[in-house]
N, C-alpha and C positions, 0 to 999 in steps of 0.2 A: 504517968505523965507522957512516956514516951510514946506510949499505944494510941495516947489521944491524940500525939499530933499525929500518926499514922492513918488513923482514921481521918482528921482534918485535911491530909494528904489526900487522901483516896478520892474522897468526896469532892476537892479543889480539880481532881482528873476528869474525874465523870462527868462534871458540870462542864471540865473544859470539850469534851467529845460531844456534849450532847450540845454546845453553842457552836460548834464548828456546823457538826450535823445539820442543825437549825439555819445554818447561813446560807449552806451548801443547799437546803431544799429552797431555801427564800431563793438564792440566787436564780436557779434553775428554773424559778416562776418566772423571775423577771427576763428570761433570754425571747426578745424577740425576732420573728423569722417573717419572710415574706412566701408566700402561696402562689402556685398557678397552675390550671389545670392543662390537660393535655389538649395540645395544641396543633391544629391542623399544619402541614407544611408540605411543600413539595421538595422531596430529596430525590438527590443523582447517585448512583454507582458510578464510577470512570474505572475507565483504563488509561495510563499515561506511560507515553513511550517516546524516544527521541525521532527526528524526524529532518529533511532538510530540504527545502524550499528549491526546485526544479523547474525546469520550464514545461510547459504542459507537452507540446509538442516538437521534436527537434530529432534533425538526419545530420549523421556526420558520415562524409564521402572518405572513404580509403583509399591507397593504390592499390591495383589488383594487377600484381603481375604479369597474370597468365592474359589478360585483355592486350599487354606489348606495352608500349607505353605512350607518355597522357602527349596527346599533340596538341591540344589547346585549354585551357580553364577560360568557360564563356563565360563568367561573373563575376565579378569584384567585390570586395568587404564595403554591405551595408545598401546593398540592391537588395529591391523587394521583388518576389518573386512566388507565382502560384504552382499549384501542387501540378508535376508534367511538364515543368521549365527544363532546358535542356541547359547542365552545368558542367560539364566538361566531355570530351572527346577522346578516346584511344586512337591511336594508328599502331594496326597488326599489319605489317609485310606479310607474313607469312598468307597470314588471310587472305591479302589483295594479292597473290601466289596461287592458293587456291580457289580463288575465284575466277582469275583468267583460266586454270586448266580446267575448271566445269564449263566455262561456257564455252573451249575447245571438245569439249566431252559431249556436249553436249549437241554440238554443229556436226562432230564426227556421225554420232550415232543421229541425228537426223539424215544426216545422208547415206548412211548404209543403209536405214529403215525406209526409204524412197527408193535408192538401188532396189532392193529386193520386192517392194513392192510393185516395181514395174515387171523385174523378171517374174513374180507371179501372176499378172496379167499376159504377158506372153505365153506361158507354159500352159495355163488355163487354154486359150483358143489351141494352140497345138494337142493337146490333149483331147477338144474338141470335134478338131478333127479325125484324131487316131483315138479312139476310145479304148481299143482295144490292145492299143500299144502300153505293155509293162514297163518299159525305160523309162518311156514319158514320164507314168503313175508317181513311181519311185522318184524319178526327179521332182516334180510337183510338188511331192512329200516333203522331200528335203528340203525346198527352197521356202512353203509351206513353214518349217520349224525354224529356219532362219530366221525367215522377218517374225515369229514371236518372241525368238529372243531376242531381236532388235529392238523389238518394242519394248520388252523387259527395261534395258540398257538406258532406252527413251527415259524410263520412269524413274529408276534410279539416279540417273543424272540430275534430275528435275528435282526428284528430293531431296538430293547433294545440294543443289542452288536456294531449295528452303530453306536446308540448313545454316546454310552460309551468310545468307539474309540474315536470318536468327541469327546469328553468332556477329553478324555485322553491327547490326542496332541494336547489339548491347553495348557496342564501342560508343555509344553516347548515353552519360548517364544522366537518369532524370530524375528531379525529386518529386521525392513521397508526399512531402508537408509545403507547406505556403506559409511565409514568414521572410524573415529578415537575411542576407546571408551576414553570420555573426564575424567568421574568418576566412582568410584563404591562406592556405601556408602553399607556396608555389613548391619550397625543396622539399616537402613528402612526396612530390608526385613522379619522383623517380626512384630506381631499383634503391639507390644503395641509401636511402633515411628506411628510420623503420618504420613497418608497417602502426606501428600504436597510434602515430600521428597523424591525423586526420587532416585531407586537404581540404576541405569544404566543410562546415558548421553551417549549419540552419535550422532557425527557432526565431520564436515568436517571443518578441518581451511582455507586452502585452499579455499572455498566456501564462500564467505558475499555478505549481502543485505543488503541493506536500506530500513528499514518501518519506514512507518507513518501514518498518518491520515489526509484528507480535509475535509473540510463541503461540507456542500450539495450542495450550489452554486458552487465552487470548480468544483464539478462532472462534471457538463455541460460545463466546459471546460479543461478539462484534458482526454487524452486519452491514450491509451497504446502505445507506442512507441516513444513519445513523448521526446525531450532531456532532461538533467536536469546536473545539474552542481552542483556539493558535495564540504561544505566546514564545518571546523570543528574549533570550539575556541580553541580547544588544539594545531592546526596545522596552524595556522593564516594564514602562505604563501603559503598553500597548497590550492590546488582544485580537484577534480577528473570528469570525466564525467561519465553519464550512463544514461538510457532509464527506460521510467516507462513501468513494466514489467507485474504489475495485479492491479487492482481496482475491490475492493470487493462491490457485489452486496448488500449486506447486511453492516446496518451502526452496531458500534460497541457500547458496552451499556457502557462502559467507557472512561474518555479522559484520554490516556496516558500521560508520562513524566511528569502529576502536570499540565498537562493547564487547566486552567478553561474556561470553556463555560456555556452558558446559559442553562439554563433548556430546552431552544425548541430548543435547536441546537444541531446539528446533523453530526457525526464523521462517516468517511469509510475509509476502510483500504485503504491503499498503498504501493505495493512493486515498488523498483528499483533495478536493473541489472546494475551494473557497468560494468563500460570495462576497467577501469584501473586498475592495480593494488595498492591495498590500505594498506599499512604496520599498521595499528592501528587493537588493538584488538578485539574482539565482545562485544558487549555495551558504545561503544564510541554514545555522544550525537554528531549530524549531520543537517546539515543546505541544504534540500531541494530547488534549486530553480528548477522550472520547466518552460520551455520554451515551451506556451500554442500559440502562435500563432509568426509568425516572415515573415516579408515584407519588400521591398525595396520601401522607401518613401520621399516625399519633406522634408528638414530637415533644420533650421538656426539653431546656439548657441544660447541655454537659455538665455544669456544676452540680446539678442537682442529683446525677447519678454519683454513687459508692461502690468502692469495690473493696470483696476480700473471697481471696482467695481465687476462684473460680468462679466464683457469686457476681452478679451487681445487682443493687439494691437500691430503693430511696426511702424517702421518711414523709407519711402521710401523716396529716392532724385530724385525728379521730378523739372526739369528745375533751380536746384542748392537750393531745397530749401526741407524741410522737411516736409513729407507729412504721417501724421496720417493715418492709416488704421487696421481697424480690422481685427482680424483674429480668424478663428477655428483652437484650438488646438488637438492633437491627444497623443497618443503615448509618453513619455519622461524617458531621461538616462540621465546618469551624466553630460553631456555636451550638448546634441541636443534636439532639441524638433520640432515633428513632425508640419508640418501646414497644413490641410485638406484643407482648403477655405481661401479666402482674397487675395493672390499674386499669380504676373504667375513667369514662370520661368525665363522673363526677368527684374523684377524689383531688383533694386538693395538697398538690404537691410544695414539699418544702423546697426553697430554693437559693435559700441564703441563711450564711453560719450551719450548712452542713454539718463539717468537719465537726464544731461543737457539740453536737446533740445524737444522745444516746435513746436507745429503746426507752418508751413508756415517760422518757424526761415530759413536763409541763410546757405549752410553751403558749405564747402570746401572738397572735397575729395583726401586724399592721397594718 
């Protein structure tokens, strides 16, 4: 009796694994998925890098001790002004010093050099007459090497007085750029503020740029012209376009804005050229992306790729049943993800209930 319900047991199992079984393959019939094959798209590569909004062009006037000091600032905060405006003045003593003794220097050796040239027209006709007189000769000679080193004297004075010119009309300084003037600080333009302070700002508001900094790998792919798209934490729903406009040959010996970098790495400048117009200040912080390379490529929804391990894969419907296939990925954005290698353009890819579906599973399409 006992053996019988043993076996009635046994039997009650088997039937129970082979209904489970039975549900489990029914189930897996019924999981439906949706399809789509590879799909044309155009994807970006970017670079993104911090960046901060400048003005394009802009001169800031110093004291310069060694010019004496400033006798007049000819402009005031918020005069416009073109490039060659004459914005402030030195007065050197020392200079208007040696200027009066060159052009004593100068009167002196004019007049020696006339002295002597008349005693060489003297000496000439006397000689003239005594040809054969050796004193003469001898004096002639001498008076001869006189007036050419008075002429010497002539010339060097004359160069002194160039000099001093030159060295004059830089006691007026003139700007570089044409723009606005932003500030005047009157107390830098004496000895004792210090030099960091700048008397004179000039710049253009009208005028902004974005700079920044890449590293070194960076360089090798960034080039000048290149698009870039401006976005800023202060202006969240905001974007602007513009082109990279300079990449500096030389890297910079410090990293801007507080980034830290490694000791062996290596910062170069970047400008950008907007084309929009951009209503924020100058020094607003700015967010760089730069569009380093852009193609029209094979592309599914990120969902539809899997990964394990090292692998990524997706699942094609091959004769109604799901069919594992690796794949090279490329390129990826918020939605698509390029596929290099693995599919042609007529396989029809799964793209919904991934996660659920195993190699060779049954499946249904909607």
């Amino acid at each position: 009796m006992k053996k019988k319900w043993i076996i009635i047991g046994v039997i009650g199992i088997i039937v129970l694994f082979v209904g489970i079984n039975i549900w489990q393959q029914s189930s897996k019939k019924n999981i439906e998925v949706n399809t789509q094959k590879l799909e044309k798209t155009t994807m970006s590569e970017t670079v993104m890098t911090p960046g901060n909004l400048t003005l394009e062009q802009e001169q800031y006037i110093y004291y310069q001790p060694e010019k004496g000091d400033v006798d007049e600032i000819l402009v005031a905060e918020g005069d416009t002004i073109s490039e060659g405006d004459e914005l402030l003045r030195y007065e050197n003593k020392q200079l208007d010093l040696d200027k009066q003794q060159n052009e004593l220097q100068i009167r002196s050796a004019y007049l020696e050099l006339d002295k002597l040239r008349k005693e060489h027209e003297e000496i000439d006709k006397e000689v003239d007459k005594d040809p054969d007189n050796e004193m003469l000769k001898e004096e002639h000679d001498q008076i001869k090497l006189q007036q050419q080193l008075a002429s010497i004297e002539v010339e060097q004075a004359n160069l002194q007085k160039e000099s001093i010119e030159a060295e004059e009309a830089s006691l007026v300084v003139k700007a570089d750029v044409g723009g606005t003037i932003l500030s005047v600080n009157e107390k830098a333009s004496s000895a004792g503020e210090a030099s960091e302070q700048s008397i004179i700002r000039i710049g253009s508001l009208d005028k902004v740029v974005v700079e920044g900094t890449i590293s070194e790998y960076e360089t090798l792919d960034i080039e000048e012209g290149q698009k870039v798209t401006l976005t800023s934490d202060a202006v969240p729903d905001e974007e602007w376009e513009g082109k990279v406009s300079f990449i500096g040959d030389l890297p910079e010996e410090d990293s801007p804005m507080g980034m830290e970098v490694d000791d062996a790495s290596v910062l170069y400048p970047i400008r950008i050229t907007l084309e929009d117009d951009v209503e924020l200040k100058p020094g607003f912080n700015m967010l760089i992306e730069i569009v380093t390379n852009e193609a029209e490529v094979d592309t599914v929804p990120i969902a539809a790729v899997q990964q394990e391990d090292d692998d990524n894969y997706v699942y094609v419907v091959e004769e109604g049943k799901a069919k594992r296939v690796d794949v090279k990925i490329g390129a990826v954005d918020t939605e698509k993800m390029e596929i290099k290698e693995g599919i042609d353009a007529d396989d029809d890819v799964i793209v919904t209930n991934v996660t659920d579906i195993t190699p060779g599973m049954e499946v249904s399409v909607k």
